[in-house]
N, C-alpha and C positions, 0 to 999 in steps of 0.2 A: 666255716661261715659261708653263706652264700652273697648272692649279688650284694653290693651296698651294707657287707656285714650285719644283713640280718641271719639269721639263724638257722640253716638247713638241714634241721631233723625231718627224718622221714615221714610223711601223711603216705596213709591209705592210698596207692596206687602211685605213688611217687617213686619207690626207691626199686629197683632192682636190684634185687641183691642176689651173689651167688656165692652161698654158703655151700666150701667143702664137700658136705655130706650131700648133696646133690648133684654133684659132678662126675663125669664119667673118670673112674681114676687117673687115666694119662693127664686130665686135667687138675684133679687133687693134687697129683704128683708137685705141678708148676706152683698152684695155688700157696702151698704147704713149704716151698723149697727156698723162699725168700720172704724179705719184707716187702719189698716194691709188690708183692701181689696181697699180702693182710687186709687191703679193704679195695676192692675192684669192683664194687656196684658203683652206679649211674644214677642220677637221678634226673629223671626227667619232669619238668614240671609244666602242667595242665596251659594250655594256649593262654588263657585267659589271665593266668599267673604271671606268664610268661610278656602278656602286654602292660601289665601292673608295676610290672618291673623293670620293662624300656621305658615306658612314661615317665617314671621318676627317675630313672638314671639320664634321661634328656631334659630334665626339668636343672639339675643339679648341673648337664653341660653346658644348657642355655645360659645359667646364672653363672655361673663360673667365668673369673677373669685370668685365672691362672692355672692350669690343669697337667695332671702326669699321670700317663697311660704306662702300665707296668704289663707285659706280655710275657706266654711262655708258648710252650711248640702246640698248645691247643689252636692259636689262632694261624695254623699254618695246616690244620690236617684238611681245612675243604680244600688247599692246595692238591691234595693227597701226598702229604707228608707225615711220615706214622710220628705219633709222639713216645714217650718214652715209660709209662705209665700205666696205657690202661690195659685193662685186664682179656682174659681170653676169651671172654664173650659178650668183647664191646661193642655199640652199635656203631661203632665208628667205620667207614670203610677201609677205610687204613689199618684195618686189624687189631692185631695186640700189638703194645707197646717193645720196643727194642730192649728194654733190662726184665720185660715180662718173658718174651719170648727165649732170652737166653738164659735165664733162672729154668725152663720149661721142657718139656722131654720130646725127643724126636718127633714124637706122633703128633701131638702139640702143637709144632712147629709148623710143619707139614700139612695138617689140617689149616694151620692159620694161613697157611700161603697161598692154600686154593680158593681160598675167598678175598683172599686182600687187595686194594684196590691201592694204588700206590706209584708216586713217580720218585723223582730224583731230585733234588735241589738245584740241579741243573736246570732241569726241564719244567718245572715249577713255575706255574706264573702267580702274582701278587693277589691277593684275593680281593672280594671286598672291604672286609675287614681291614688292612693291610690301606687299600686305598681310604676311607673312612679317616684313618687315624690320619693320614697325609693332609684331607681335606680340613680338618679339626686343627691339623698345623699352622694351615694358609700362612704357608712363609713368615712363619712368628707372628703373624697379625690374628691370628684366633686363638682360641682359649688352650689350644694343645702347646704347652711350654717344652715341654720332654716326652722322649720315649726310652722306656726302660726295657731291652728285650733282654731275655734268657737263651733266645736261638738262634742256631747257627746257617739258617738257611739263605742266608741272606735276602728275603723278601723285604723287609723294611728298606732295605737301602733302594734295591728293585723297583719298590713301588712309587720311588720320588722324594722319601723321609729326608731331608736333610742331614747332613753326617752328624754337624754342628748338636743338633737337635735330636739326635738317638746314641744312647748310650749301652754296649752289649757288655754283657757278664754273661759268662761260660765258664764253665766248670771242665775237668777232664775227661 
């Protein structure tokens, strides 16, 4: 499902998809080698879609008197923090994902590195996103109740979240 659980089937010039049988083999090889790569297309959706669907997602936070933002390592890649997921010809600058690239064969890898744009969690600073949700918090007095993260980058605390007010699950 996409934004607001409507429905993200592909339209005509939406989905990038990278099937397999179009791929330079060192890249099949990855593609083919795990599950974390069985569906690595992107969907990108047209500006105008794309404003259709902050409108309503801000109309639902205007209204809202109680709210809880669930995050995972997407909203930490404009950090340039690679997430864990996406596939070997994403447009993300942080490359392919870290259980993509290790599922994937030296050349793979090696290719992925010469393009990857990427820091450390150390070096990392809070994005907007990352502050957005903080503002949305206003020290318990806005509609942001909780935050749910998945990551381990420690930006949410970074960017001013309150401890009280964000709650991480991490996996191994």
């Amino acid at each position: 499902l996409g934004i607001l659980g409507e429905p993200s089937s592909p339209q005509p010039g939406r989905r990038r998809s990278y099937s397999p049988s179009h791929l330079p083999a060192s890249v099949r090889a990855c593609e083919m080698a795990s599950t974390v790569c069985e569906d690595t297309s992107e969907v990108h959706d047209a500006p105008e879609e794309v404003r259709r669907k902050v409108k309503r997602l801000a109309k639902y936070v205007r209204t809202s008197k109680h709210m809880i933002a669930f995050t995972g390592a997407g909203v930490s890649t404009a950090a340039g923090i690679p997430d864990f997921r996406s596939g070997v010809n994403t447009s993300l600058e942080t490359g392919a994902g870290a259980w993509v690239l290790r599922a994937s064969t030296p050349d793979v890898r090696k290719a992925n590195a010469a393009r990857r744009v990427a820091t450390t969690t150390v070096k990392a600073v809070p994005t907007s996103t990352h502050m957005s949700l903080v503002k949305l918090h206003g020290n318990g007095k806005g509609p942001l109740k909780a935050l749910v993260s998945q990551n381990t980058d420690g930006l949410h605390r970074r960017s001013g979240m309150p401890p009280e007010a964000l709650a991480e699950l991490h996996g191994k």
